[in-house]
C-alpha positions, -999 to 999 in steps of 0.1 A, spaced: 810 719 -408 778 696 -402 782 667 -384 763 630 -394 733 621 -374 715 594 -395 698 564 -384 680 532 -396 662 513 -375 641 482 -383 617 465 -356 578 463 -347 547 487 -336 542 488 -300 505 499 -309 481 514 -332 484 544 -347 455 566 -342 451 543 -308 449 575 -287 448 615 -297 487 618 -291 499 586 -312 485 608 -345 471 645 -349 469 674 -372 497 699 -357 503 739 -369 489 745 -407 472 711 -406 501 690 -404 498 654 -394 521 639 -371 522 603 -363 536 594 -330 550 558 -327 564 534 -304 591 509 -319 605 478 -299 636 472 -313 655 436 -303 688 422 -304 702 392 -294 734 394 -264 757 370 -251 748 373 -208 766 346 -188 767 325 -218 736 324 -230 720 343 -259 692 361 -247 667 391 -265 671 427 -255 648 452 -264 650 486 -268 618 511 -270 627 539 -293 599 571 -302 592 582 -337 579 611 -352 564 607 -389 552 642 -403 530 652 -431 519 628 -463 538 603 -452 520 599 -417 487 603 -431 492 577 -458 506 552 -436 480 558 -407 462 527 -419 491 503 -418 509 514 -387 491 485 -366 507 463 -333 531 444 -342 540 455 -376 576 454 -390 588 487 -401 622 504 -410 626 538 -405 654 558 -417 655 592 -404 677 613 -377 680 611 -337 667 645 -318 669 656 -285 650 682 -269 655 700 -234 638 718 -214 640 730 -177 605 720 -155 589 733 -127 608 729 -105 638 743 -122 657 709 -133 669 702 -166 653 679 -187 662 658 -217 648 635 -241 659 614 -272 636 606 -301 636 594 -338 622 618 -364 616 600 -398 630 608 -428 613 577 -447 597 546 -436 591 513 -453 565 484 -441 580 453 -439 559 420 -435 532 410 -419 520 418 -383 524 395 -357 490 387 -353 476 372 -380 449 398 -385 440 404 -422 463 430 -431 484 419 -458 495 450 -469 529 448 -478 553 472 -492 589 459 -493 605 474 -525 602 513 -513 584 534 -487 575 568 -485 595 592 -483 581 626 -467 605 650 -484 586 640 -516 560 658 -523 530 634 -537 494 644 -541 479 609 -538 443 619 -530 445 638 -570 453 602 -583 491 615 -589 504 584 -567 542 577 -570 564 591 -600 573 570 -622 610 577 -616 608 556 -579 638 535 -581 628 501 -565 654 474 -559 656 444 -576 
């Protein structure tokens, strides 16, 4: 019996991607991976008072969809990712166990505008891309026209 791990989270760029060699690469058989920092906030009630919280959360984007997005995934952009949590493990050096939590994406969508008011307008709020499609948009294929977009 499988279990459910999905996830959708919804928040802005901590930096460029492309910003340094680990944030995106080509990996294996010349597949890109987009490394990505989200800040994630949420308001909580502390000694009466509403304050922000933030939570930093990793994300993996593989294949067309990192590549296409490369572009777009600037500081301070709103994104949502939908996709799956992932822990890996591993034992260092020294002999200790290791763990770490991080967000692979199944799709992401761009939502708005960056916070700074650079020039990117880009904006793509009725459907993102989804990386278990598999689009040749450098043949001039783009989207099929069967993408259901909201209304």
């Amino acid at each position: 019996m499988t279990d459910l791990n999905e996830l959708i989270l919804i928040g802005r760029l901590t930096q460029d991607c492309g910003a340094d060699e680990r944030s995106f690469q080509y990996v294996g058989n010349g597949i890109a991976k987009a490394t990505v920092s989200l800040a994630v906030n949420r308001s909580i009630k502390k000694n009466g008072n509403w304050v922000e919280d933030t939570s930093f959360f990793n994300v993996t984007i593989w294949g067309k969809t990192a590549e296409n997005l490369k572009p777009y995934l600037t500081k301070g952009k709103q994104i949502c990712v939908r996709g799956y949590v992932q822990q890996d493990r591993w034992v260092d050096d020294n002999g200790n166990k290791k763990s770490r939590i991080s967000i692979v994406a199944d799709s992401v969508q761009l939502l708005g505008n960056n916070n700074q008011n650079n020039g990117n307008n880009f904006q793509n709020n009725n459907g993102g891309y989804n990386q278990n499609e598999n689009y040749d948009y450098n043949n001039g294929d783009g989207f099929p026209e069967d993408i259901p977009f909201g209304n």
